[in-house]
N, CA, C and O atoms as a Tripos MOL2 file, in Angstrom:
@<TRIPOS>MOLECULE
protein
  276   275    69     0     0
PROTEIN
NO_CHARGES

@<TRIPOS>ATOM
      1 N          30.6330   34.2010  -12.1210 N.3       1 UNK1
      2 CA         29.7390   33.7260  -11.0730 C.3       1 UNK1
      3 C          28.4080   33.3220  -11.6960 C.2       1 UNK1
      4 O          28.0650   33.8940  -12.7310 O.2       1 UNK1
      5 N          27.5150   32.2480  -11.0770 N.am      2 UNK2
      6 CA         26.6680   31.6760  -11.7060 C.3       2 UNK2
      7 C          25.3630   32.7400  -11.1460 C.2       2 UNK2
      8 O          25.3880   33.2900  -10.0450 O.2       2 UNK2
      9 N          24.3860   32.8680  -12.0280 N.am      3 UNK3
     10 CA         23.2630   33.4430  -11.1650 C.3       3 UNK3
     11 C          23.0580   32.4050  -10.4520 C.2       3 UNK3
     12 O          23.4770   31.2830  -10.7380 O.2       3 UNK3
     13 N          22.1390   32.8060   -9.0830 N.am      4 UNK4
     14 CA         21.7880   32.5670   -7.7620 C.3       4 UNK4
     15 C          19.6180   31.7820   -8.5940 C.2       4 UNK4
     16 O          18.8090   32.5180   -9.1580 O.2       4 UNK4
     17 N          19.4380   30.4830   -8.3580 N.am      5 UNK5
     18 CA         18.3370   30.0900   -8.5200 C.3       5 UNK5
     19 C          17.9030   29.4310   -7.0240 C.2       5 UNK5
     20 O          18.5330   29.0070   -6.0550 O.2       5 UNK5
     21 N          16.4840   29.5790   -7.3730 N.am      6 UNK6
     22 CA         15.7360   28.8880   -5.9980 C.3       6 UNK6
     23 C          15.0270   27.4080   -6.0970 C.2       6 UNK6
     24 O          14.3870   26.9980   -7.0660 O.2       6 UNK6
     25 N          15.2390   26.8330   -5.1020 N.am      7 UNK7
     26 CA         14.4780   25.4110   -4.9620 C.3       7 UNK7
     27 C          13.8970   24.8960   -3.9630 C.2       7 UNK7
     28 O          13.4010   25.6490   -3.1250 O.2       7 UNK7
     29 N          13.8230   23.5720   -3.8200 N.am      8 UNK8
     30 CA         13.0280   23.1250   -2.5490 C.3       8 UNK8
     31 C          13.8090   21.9510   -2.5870 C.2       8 UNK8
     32 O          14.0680   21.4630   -3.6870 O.2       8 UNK8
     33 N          14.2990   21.3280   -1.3630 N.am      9 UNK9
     34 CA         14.8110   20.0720   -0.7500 C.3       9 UNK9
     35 C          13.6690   19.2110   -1.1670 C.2       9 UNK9
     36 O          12.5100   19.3840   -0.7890 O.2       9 UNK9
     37 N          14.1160   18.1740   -2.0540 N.am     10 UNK10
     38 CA         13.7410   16.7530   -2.1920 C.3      10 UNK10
     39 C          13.7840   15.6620   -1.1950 C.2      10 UNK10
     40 O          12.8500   15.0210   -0.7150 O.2      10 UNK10
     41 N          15.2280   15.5700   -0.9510 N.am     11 UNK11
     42 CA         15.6380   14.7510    0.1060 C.3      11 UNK11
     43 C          17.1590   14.8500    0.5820 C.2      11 UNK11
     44 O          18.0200   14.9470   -0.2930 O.2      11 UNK11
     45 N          17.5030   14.8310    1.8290 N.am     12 UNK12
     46 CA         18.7160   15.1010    1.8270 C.3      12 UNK12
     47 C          19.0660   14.2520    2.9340 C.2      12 UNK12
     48 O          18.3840   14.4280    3.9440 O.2      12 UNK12
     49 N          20.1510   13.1910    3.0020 N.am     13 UNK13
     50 CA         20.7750   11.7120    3.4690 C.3      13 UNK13
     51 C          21.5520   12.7860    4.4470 C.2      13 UNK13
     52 O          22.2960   13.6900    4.0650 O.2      13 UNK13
     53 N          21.2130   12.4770    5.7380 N.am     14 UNK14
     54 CA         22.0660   13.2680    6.5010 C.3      14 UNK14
     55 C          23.2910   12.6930    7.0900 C.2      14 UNK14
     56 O          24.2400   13.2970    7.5910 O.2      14 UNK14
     57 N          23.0860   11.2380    6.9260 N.am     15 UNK15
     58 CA         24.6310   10.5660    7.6460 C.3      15 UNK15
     59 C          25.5410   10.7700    6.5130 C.2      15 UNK15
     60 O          26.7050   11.0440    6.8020 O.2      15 UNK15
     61 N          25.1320   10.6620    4.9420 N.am     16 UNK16
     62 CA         26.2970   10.2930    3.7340 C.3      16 UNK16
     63 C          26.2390   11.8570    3.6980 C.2      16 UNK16
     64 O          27.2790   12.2990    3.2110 O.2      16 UNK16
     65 N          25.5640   12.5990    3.9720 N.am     17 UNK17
     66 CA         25.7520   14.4590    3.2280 C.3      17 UNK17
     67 C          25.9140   14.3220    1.7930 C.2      17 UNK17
     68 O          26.9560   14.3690    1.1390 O.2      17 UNK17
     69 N          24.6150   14.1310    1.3710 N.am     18 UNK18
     70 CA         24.0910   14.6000    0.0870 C.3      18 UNK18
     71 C          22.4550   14.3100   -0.2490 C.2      18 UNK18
     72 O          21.5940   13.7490    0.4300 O.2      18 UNK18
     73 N          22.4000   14.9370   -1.5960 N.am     19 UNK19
     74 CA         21.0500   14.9380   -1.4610 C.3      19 UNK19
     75 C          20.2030   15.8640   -2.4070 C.2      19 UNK19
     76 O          20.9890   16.7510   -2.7410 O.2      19 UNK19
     77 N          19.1140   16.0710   -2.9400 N.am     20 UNK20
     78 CA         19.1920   16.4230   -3.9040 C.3      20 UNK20
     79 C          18.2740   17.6440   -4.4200 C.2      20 UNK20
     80 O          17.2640   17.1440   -4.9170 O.2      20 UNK20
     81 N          18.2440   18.5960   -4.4710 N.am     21 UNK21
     82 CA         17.3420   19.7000   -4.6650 C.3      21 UNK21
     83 C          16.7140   19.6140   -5.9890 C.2      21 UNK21
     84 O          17.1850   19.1550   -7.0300 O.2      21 UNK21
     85 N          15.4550   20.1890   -5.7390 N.am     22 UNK22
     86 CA         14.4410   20.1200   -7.2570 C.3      22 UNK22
     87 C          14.7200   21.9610   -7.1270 C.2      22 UNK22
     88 O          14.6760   22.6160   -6.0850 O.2      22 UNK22
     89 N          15.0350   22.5300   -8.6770 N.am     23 UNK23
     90 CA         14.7120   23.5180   -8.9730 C.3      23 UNK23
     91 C          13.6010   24.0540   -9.4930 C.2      23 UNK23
     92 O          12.8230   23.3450  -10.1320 O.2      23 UNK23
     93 N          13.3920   25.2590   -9.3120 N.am     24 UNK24
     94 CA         12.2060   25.7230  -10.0700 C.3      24 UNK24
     95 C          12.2450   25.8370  -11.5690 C.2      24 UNK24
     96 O          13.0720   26.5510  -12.1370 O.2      24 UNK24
     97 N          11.0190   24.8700  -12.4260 N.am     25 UNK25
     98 CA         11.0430   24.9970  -13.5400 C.3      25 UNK25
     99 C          12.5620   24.4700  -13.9940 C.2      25 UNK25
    100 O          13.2540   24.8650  -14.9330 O.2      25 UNK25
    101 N          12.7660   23.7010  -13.2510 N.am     26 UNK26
    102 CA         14.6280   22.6580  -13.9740 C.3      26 UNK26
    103 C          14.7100   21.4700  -13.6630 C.2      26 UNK26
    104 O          13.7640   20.9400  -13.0800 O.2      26 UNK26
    105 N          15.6340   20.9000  -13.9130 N.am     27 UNK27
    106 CA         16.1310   19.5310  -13.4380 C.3      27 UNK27
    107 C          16.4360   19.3900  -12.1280 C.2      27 UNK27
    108 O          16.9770   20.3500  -11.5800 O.2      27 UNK27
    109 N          16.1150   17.9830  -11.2250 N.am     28 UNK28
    110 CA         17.0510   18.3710   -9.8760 C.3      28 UNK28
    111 C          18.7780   18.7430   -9.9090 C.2      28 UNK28
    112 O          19.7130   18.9190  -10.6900 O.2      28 UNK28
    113 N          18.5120   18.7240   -8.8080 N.am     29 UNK29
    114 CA         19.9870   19.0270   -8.8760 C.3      29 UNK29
    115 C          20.9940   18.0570   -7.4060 C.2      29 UNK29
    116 O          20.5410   17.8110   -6.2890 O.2      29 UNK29
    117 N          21.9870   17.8000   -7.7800 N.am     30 UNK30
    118 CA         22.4980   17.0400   -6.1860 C.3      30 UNK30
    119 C          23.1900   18.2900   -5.5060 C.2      30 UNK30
    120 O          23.5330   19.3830   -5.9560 O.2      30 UNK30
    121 N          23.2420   17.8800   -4.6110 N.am     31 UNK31
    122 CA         23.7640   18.8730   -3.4670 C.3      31 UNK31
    123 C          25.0530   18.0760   -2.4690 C.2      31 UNK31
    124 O          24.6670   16.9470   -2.1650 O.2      31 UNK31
    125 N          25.8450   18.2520   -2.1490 N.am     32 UNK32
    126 CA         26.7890   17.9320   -0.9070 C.3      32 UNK32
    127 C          26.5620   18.8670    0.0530 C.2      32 UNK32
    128 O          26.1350   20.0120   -0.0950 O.2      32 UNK32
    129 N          26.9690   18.1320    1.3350 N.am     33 UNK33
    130 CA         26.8000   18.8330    2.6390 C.3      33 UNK33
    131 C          28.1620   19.9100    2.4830 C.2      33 UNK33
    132 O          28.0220   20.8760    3.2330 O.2      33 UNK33
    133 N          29.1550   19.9420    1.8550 N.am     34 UNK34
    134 CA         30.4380   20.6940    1.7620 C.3      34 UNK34
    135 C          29.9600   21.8440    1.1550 C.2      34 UNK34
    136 O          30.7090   22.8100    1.3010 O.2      34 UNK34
    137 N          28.4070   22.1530    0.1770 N.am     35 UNK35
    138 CA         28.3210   23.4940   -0.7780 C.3      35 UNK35
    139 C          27.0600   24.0800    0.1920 C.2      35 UNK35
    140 O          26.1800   24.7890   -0.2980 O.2      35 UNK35
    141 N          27.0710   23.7810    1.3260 N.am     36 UNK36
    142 CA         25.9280   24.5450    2.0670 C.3      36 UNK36
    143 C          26.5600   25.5420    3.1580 C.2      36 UNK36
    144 O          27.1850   25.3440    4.2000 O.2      36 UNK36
    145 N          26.1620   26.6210    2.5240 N.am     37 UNK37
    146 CA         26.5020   28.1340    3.7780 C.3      37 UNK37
    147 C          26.2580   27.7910    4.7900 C.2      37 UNK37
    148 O          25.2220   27.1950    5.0850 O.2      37 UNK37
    149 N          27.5100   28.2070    5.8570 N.am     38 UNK38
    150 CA         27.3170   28.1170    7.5690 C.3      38 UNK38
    151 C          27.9440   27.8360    8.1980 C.2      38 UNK38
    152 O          28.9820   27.4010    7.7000 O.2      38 UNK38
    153 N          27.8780   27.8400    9.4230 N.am     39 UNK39
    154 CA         29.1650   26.9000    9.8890 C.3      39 UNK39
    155 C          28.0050   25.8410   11.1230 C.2      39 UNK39
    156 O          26.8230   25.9530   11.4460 O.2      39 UNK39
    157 N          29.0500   24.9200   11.4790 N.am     40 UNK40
    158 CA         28.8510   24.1130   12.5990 C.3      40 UNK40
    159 C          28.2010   22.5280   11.2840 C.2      40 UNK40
    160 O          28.6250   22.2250   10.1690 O.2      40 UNK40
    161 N          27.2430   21.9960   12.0090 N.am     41 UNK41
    162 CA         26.6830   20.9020   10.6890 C.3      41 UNK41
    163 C          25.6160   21.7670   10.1160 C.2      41 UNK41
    164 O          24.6670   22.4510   10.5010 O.2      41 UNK41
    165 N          26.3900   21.3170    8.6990 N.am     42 UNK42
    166 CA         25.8010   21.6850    7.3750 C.3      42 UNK42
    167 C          24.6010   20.4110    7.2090 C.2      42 UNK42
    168 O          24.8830   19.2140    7.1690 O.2      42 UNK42
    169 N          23.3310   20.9380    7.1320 N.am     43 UNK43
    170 CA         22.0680   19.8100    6.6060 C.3      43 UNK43
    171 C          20.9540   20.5010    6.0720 C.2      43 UNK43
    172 O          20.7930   21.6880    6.3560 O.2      43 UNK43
    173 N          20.2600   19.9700    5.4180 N.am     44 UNK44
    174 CA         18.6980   20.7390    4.5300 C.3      44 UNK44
    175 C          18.2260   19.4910    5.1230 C.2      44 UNK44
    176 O          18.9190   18.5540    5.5200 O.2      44 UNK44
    177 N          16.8350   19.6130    5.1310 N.am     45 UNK45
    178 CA         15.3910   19.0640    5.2030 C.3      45 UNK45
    179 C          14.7460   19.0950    4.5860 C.2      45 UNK45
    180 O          14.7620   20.1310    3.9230 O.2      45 UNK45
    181 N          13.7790   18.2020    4.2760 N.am     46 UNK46
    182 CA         12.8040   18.1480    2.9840 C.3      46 UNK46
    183 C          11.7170   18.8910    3.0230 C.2      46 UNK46
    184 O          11.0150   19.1050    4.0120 O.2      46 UNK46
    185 N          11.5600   19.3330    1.8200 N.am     47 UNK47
    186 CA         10.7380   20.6310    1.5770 C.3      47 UNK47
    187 C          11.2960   22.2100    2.2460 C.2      47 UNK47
    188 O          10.4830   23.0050    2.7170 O.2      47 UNK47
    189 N          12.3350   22.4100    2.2110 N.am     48 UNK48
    190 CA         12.9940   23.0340    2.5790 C.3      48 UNK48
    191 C          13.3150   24.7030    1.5420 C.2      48 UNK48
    192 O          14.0600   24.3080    0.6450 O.2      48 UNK48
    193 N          13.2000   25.4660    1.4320 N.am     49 UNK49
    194 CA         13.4380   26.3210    0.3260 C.3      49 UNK49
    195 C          14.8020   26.9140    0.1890 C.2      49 UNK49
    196 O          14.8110   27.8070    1.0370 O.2      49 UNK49
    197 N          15.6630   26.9080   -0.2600 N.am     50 UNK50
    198 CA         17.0160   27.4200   -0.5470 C.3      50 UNK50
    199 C          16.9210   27.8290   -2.0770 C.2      50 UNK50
    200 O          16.1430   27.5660   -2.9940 O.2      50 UNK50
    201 N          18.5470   28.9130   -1.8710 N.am     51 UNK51
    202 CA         18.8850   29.8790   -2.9250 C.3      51 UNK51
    203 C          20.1760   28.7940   -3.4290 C.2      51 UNK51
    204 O          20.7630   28.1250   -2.5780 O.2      51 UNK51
    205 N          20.4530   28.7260   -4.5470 N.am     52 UNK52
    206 CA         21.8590   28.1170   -4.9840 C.3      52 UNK52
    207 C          22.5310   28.8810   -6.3020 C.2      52 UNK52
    208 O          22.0470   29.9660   -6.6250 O.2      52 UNK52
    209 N          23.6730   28.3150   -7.0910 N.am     53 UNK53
    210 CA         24.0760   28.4010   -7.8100 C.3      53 UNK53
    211 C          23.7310   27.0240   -8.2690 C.2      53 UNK53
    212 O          23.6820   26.0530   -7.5130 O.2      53 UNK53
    213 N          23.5190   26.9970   -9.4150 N.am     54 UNK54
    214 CA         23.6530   25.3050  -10.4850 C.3      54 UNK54
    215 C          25.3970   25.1290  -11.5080 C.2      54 UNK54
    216 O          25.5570   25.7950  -12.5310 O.2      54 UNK54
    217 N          26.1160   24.4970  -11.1700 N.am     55 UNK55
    218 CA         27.2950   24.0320  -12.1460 C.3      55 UNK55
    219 C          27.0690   22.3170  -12.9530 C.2      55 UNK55
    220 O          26.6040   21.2720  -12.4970 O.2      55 UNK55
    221 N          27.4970   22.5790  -13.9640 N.am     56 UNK56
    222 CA         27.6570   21.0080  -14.5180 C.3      56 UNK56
    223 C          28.7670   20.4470  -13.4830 C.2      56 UNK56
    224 O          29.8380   20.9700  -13.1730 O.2      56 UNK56
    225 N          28.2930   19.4340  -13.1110 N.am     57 UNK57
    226 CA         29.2530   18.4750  -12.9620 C.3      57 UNK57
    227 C          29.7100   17.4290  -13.2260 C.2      57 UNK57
    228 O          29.3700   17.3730  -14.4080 O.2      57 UNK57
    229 N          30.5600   15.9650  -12.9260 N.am     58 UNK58
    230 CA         30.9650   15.3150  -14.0630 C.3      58 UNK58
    231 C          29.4760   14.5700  -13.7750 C.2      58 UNK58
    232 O          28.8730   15.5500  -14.2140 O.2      58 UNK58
    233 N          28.3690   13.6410  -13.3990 N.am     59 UNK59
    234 CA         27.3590   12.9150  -13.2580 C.3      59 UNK59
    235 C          25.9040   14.2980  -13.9210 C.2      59 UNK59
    236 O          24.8840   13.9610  -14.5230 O.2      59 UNK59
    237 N          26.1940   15.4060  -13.6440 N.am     60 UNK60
    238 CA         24.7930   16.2260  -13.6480 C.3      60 UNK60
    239 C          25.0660   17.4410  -13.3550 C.2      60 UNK60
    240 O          26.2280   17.7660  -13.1130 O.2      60 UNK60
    241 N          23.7220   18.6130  -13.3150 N.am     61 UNK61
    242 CA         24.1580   19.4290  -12.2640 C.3      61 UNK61
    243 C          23.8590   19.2710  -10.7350 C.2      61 UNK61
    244 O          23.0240   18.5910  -10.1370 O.2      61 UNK61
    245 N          24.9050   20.2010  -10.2790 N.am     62 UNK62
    246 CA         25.2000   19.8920   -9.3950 C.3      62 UNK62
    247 C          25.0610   21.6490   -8.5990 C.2      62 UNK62
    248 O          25.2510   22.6700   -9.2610 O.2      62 UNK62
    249 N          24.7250   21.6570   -7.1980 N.am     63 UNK63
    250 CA         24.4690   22.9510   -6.8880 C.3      63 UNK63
    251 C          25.4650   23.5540   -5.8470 C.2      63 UNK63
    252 O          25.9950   22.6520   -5.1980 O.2      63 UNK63
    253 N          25.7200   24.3210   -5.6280 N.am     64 UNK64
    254 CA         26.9700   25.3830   -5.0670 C.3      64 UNK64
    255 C          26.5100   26.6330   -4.4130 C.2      64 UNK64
    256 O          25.7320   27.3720   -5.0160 O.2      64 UNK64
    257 N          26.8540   26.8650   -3.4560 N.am     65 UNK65
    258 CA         26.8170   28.0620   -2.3510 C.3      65 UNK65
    259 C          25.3310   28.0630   -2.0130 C.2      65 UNK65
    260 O          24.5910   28.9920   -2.3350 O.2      65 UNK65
    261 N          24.8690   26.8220   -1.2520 N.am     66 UNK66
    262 CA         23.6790   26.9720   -1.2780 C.3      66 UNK66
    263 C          23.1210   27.5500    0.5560 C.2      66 UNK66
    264 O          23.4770   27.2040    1.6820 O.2      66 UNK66
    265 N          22.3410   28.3290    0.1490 N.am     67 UNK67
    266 CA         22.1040   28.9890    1.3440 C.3      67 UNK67
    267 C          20.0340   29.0310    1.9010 C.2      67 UNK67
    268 O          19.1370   29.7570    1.4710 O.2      67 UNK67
    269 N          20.0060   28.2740    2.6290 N.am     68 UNK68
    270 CA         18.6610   28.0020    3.5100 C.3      68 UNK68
    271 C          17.8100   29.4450    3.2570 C.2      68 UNK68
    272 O          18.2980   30.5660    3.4010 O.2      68 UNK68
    273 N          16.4650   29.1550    2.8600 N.am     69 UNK69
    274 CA         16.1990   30.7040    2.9720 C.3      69 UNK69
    275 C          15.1070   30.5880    4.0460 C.2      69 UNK69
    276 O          14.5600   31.6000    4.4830 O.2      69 UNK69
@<TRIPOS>BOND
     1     1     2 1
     2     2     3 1
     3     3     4 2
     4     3     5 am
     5     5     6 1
     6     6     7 1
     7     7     8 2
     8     7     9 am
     9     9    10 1
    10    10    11 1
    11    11    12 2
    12    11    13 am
    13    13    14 1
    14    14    15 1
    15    15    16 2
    16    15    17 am
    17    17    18 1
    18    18    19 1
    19    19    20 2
    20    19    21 am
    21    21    22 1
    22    22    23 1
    23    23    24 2
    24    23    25 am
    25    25    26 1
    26    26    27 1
    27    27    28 2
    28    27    29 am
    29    29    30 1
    30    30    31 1
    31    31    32 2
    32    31    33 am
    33    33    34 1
    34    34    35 1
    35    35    36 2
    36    35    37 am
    37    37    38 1
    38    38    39 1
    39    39    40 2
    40    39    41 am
    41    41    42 1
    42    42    43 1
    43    43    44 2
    44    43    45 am
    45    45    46 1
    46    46    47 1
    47    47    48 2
    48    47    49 am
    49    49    50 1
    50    50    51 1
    51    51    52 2
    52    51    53 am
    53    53    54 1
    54    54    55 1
    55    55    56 2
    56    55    57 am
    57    57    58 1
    58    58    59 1
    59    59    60 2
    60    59    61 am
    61    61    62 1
    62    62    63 1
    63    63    64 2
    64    63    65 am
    65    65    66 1
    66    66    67 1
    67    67    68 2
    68    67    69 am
    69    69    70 1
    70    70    71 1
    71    71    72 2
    72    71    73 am
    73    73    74 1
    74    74    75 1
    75    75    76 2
    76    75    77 am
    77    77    78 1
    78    78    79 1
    79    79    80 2
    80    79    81 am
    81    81    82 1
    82    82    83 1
    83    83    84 2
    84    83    85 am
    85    85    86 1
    86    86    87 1
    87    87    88 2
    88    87    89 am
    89    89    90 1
    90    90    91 1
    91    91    92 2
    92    91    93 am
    93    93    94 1
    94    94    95 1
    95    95    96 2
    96    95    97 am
    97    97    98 1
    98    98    99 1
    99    99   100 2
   100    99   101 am
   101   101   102 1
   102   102   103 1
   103   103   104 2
   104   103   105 am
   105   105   106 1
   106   106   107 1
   107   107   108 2
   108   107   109 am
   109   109   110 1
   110   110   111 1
   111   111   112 2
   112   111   113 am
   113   113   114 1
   114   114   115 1
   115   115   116 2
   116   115   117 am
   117   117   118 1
   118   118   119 1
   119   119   120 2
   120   119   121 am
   121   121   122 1
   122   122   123 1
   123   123   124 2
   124   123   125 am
   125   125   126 1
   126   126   127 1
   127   127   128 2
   128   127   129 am
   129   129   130 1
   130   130   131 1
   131   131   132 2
   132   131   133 am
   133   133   134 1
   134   134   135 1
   135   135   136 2
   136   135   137 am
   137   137   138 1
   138   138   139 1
   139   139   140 2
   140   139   141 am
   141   141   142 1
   142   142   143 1
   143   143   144 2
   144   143   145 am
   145   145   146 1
   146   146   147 1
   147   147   148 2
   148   147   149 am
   149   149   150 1
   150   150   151 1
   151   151   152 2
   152   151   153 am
   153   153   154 1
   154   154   155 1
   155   155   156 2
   156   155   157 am
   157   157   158 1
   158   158   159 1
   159   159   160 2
   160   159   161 am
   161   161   162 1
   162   162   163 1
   163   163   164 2
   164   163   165 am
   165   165   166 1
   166   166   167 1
   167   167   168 2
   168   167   169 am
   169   169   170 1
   170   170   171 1
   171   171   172 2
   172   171   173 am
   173   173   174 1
   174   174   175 1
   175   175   176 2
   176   175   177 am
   177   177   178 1
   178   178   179 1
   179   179   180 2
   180   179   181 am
   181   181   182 1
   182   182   183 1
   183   183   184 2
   184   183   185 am
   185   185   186 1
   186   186   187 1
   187   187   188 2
   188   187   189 am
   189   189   190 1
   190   190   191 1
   191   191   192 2
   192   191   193 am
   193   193   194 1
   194   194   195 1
   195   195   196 2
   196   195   197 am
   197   197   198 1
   198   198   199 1
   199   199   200 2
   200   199   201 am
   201   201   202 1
   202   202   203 1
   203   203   204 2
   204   203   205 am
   205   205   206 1
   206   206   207 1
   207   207   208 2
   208   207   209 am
   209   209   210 1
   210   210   211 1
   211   211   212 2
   212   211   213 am
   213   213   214 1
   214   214   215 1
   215   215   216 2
   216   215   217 am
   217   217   218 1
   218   218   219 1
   219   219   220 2
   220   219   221 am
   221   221   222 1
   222   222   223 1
   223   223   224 2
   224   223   225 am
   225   225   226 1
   226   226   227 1
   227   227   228 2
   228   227   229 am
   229   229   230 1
   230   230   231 1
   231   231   232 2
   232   231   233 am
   233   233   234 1
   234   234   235 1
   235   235   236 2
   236   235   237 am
   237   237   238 1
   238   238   239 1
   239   239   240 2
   240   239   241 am
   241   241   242 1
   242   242   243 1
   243   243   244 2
   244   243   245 am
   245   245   246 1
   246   246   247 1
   247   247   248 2
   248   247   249 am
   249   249   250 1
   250   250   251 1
   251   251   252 2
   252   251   253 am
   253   253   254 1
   254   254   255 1
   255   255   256 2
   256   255   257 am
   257   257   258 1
   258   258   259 1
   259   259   260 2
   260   259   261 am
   261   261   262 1
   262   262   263 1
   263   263   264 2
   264   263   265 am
   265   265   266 1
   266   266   267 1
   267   267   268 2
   268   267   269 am
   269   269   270 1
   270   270   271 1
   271   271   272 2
   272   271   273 am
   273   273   274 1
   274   274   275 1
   275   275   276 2
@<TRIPOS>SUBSTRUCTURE
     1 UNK1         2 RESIDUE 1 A UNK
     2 UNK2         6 RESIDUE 1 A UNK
     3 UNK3        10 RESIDUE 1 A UNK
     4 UNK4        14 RESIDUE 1 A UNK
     5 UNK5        18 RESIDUE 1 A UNK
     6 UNK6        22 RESIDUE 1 A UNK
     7 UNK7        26 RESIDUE 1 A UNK
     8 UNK8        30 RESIDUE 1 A UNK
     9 UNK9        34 RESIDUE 1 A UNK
    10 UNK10       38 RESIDUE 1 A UNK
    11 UNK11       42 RESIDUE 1 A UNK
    12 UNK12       46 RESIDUE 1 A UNK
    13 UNK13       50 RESIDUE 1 A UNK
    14 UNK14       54 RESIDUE 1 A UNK
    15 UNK15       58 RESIDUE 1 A UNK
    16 UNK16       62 RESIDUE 1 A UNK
    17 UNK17       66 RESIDUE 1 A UNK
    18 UNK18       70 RESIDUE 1 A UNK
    19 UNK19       74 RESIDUE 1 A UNK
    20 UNK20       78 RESIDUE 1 A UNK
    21 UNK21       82 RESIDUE 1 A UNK
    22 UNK22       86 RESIDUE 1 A UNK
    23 UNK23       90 RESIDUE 1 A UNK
    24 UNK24       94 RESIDUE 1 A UNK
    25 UNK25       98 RESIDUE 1 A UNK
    26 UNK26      102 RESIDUE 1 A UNK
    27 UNK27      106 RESIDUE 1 A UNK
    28 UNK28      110 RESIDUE 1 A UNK
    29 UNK29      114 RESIDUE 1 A UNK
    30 UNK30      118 RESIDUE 1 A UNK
    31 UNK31      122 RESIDUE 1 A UNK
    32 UNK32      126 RESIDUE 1 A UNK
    33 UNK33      130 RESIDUE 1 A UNK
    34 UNK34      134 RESIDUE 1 A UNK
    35 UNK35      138 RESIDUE 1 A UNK
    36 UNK36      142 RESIDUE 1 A UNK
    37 UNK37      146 RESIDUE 1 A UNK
    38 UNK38      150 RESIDUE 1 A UNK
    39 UNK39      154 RESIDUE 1 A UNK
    40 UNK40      158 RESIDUE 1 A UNK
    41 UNK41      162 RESIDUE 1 A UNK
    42 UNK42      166 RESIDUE 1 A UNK
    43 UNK43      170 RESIDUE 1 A UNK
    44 UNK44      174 RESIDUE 1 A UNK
    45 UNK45      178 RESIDUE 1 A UNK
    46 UNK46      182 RESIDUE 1 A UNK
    47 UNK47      186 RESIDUE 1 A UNK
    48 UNK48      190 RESIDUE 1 A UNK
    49 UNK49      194 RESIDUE 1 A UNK
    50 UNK50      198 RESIDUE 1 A UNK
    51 UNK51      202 RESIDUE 1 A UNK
    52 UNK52      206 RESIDUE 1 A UNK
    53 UNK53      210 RESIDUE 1 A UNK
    54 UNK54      214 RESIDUE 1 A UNK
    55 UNK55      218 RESIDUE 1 A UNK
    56 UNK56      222 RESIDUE 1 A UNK
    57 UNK57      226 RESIDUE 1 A UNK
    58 UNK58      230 RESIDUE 1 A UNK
    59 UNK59      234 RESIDUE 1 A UNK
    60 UNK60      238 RESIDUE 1 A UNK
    61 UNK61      242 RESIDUE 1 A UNK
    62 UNK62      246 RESIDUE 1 A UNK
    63 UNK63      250 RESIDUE 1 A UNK
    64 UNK64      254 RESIDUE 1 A UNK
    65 UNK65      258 RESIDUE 1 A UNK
    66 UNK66      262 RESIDUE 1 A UNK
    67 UNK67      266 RESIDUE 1 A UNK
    68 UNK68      270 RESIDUE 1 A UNK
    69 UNK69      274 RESIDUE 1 A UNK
């Protein structure tokens, strides 16, 4: 399991569901509406603070189990 890092919503495209979180002290990171905790519609807002996991993915990293704080 990846440690759990914190960020802030950059911007997040709510019709395509994605979008891209800046980490603290890292690279951004993209996000899909499919890796956000919850149920019903999954969306972040900008400037937003969330907890994630970071994975490589094939373009970058990319963030996972991300949960609104």
């Amino acid at each position: 399991m990846s440690e759990l890092v914190t960020g802030t919503v950059k911007w997040f495209n709510d019709e395509k569901g994605f979008g891209f979180i800046e980490q603290e002290g890292g690279k951004d990171v993209f996000v899909h509406h499919s890796a956000i905790n919850g149920t019903g519609r999954k969306t972040l807002r900008e400037g937003q603070k969330v907890t994630m996991e970071v994975s490589q993915g094939q373009k970058g990293p990319q963030a996972e189990n991300v949960t609104p704080a």
